[in-house]
C-alpha positions in Angstrom: 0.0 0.0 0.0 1.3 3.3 -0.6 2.5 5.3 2.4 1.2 9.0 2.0 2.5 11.5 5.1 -0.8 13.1 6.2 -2.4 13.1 10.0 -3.9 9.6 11.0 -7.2 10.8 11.3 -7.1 11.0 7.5 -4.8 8.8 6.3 -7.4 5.8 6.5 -10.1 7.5 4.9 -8.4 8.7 1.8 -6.4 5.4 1.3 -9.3 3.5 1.3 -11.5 6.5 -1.1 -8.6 6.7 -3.4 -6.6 3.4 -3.7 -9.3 1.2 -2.2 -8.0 -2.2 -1.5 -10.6 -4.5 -3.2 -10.4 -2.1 -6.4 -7.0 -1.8 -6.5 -5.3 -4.1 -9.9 -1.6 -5.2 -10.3 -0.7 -4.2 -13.8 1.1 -7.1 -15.6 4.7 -5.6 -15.5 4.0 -4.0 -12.0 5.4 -0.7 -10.9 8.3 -0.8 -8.0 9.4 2.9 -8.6 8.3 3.3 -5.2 10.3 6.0 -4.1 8.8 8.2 -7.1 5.8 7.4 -6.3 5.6 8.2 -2.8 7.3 11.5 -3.7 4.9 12.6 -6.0 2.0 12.0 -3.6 2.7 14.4 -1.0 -0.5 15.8 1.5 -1.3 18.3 -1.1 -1.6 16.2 -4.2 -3.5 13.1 -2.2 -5.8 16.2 -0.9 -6.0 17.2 -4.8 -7.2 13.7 -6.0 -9.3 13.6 -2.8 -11.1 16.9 -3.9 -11.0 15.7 -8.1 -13.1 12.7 -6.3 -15.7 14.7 -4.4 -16.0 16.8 -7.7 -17.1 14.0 -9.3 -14.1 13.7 -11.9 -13.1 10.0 -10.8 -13.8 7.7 -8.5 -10.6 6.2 -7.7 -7.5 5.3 -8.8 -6.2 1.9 -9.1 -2.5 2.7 -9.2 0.6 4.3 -11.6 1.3 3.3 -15.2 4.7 4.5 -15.6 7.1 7.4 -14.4 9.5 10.1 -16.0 11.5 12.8 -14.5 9.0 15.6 -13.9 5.5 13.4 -13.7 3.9 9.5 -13.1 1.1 8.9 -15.1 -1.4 7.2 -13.0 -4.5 4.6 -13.9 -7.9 6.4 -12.5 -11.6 5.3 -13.1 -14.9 7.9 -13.4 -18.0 7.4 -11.9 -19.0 5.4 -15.7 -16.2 2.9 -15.0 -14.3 4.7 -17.8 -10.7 4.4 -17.3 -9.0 8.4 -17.1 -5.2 9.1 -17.2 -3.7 11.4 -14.0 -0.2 12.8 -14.9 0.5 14.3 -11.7 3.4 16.6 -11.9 6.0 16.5 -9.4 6.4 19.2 -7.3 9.9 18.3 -6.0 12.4 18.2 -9.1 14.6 20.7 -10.3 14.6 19.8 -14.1 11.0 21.8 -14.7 13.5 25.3 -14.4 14.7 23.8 -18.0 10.9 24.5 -19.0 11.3 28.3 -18.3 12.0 28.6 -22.5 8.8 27.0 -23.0 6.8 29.5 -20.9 8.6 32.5 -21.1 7.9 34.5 -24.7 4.2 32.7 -24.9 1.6 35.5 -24.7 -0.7 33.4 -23.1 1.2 33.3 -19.7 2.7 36.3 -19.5 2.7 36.4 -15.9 4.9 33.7 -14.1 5.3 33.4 -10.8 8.6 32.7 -8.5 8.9 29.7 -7.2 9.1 25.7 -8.5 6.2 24.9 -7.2 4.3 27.9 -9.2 5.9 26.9 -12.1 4.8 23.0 -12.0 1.1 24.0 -11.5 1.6 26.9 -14.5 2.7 23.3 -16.5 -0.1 21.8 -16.0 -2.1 24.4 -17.0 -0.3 25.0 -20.1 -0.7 21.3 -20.9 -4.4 21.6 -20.4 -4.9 24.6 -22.8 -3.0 22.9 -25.2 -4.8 19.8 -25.3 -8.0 21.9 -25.1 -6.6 23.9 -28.1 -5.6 21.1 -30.4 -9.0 19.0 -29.1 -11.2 21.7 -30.3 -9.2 21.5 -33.5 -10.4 17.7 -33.9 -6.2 17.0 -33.9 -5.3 13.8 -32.4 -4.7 13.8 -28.9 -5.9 12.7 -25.9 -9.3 14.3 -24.9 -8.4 17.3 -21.9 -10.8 16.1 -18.7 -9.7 18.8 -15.7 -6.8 20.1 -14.6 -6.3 21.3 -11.0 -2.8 22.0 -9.3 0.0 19.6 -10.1 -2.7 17.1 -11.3 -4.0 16.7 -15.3 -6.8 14.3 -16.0 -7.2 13.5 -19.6 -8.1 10.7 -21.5 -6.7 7.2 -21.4 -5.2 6.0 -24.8 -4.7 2.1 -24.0 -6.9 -0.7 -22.6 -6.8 -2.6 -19.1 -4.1 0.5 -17.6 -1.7 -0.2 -20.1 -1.1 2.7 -22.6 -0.9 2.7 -25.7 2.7 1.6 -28.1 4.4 4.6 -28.9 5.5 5.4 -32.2 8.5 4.3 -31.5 7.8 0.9 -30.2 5.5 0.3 -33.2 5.6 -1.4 -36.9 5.4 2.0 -39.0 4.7 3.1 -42.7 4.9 5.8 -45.4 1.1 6.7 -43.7 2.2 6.8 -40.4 4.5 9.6 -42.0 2.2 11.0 -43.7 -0.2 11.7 -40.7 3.1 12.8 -38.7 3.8 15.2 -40.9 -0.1 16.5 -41.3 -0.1 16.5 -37.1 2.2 19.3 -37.4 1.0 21.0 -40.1 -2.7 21.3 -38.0 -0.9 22.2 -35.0 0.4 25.0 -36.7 -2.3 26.2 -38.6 -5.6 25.2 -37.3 -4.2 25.2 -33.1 -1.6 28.1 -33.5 0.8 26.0 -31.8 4.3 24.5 -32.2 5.0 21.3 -30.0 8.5 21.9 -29.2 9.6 18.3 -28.2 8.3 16.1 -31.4 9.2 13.0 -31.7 8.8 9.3 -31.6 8.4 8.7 -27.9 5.8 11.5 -27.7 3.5 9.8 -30.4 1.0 6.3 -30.0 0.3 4.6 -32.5 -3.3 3.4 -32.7 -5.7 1.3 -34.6 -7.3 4.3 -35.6 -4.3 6.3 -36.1 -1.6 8.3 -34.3 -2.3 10.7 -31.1 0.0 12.8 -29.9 0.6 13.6 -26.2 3.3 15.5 -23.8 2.0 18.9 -24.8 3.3 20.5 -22.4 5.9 21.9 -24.2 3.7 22.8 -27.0 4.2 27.1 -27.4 1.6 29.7 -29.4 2.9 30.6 -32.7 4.2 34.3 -31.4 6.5 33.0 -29.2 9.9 34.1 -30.5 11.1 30.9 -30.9 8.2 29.8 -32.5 10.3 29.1 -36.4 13.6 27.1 -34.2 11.1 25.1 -32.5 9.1 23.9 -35.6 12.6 23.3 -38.0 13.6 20.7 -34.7 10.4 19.0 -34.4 10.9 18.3 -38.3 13.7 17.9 -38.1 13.6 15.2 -34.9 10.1 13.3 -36.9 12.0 12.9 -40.1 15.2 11.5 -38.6 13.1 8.5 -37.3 11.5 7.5 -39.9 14.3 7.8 -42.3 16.3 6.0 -40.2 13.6 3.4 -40.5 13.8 3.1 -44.0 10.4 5.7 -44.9 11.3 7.6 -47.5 10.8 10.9 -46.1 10.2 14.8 -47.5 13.3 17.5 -47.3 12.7 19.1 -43.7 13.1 22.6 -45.1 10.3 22.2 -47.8 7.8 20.9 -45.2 9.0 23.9 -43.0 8.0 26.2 -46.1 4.7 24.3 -46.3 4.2 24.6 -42.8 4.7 28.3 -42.6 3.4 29.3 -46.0 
């Protein structure tokens, strides 16, 4: 069971309400980071999921999927039994002070406050609006649920708490290309928005297609950067797939197209 550092009094009654016992499922590779994970859920994000339950946006959460240096992705459930994705920031890491480049210059958060932990909850917000923005687009990605604090819920892209392959992990074509390419193209012109970290690892690959996800990156086309950004997120897509053998466009004529 996971230890969370809160007073006794609650301790039993938010175990039990978020990782209940009898709902709780092993997931078939388990998940022994267990020093991330009991550093990510620290009084105030346990008190966030606790409040993301009495609001009605799930109804518990059987446990994490998988970890990375700023966030672990965790496995919730809604009130419909529908399974939801919680990337919970962490609050406690220093690499998120790389992220400034991504924030700073965007007109849409032109007002950033001191502090780490400011800047992590700013992140998640910024992911939210982008999803929301390249949602509303009808551009692959996962659908934006709520967003409060450290915590993002969002749509779950896999079955059974497993998520999706990743482009990377996946069998891939001259259409997976294709529809690569097109993502960015859309993100550009139809969400005003440049992703800024591209790649294979940030990409599933579906039965239905690709999705894109790790947006929180993604900047608004007047940031200053906006044109450096776009030529390495070309430039990073086209590299994999040459390398496996697609025969791929010149990056500088898609990042004509793009921008024309």
């Amino acid at each position: 069971m996971l230890t969370i550092d809160i007073s006794k009094k609650l301790e039993s009654k938010l175990d039990e309400k978020i990782f209940s016992k009898s709902r709780k499922k092993q997931l078939p590779d388990g998940f022994k980071k267990g020093k991330v994970v009991n550093e990510v859920l620290d009084k105030p994000t346990v008190m966030t999921l606790y409040k993301m339950i009495t609001d009605h946006i799930i109804a518990y959460v059987n446990g994490a999927v998988s970890a990375g240096k700023e966030s672990v992705l965790f496995w919730g459930v809604d009130e419909n039994k529908k399974d939801v994705a919680l990337k919970i920031y962490l609050v406690t890491t220093a690499s998120f002070k790389k992220r400034e480049q991504y924030i700073l210059g965007d007109p849409r958060f032109s007002k950033l406050k001191k502090g780490t932990k400011n800047l992590i909850y700013l992140w998640a917000k910024k992911e939210f609006r982008n999803l929301s923005q390249c949602y509303d687009c009808k551009i692959p990605v996962p659908k934006p649920i709520h967003v409060v604090n450290n915590v993002l819920a969002m749509e779950f892209v896999g079955e059974n708490g497993s998520p999706a392959k990743q482009l990377l992990e996946s069998e891939i074509d001259e259409q997976d290309y294709d529809q690569a390419i097109e993502i960015l193209k859309d993100l550009y012109k139809k969400a005003n928005l440049v992703h800024g970290d591209y790649s294979e690892y940030n990409i599933f690959k579906t039965e239905t297609g690709l999705i894109l996800f790790d947006l929180g990156s993604a900047i608004d086309t007047r940031h200053p950067n906006t044109e450096e950004f776009l030529k390495r997120d070309i430039n990073n897509i086209t590299r994999f797939f040459s390398k496996r053998g697609i025969k791929v466009n010149d990056p500088e004529d898609v990042f004509q197209e793009i921008i024309s």
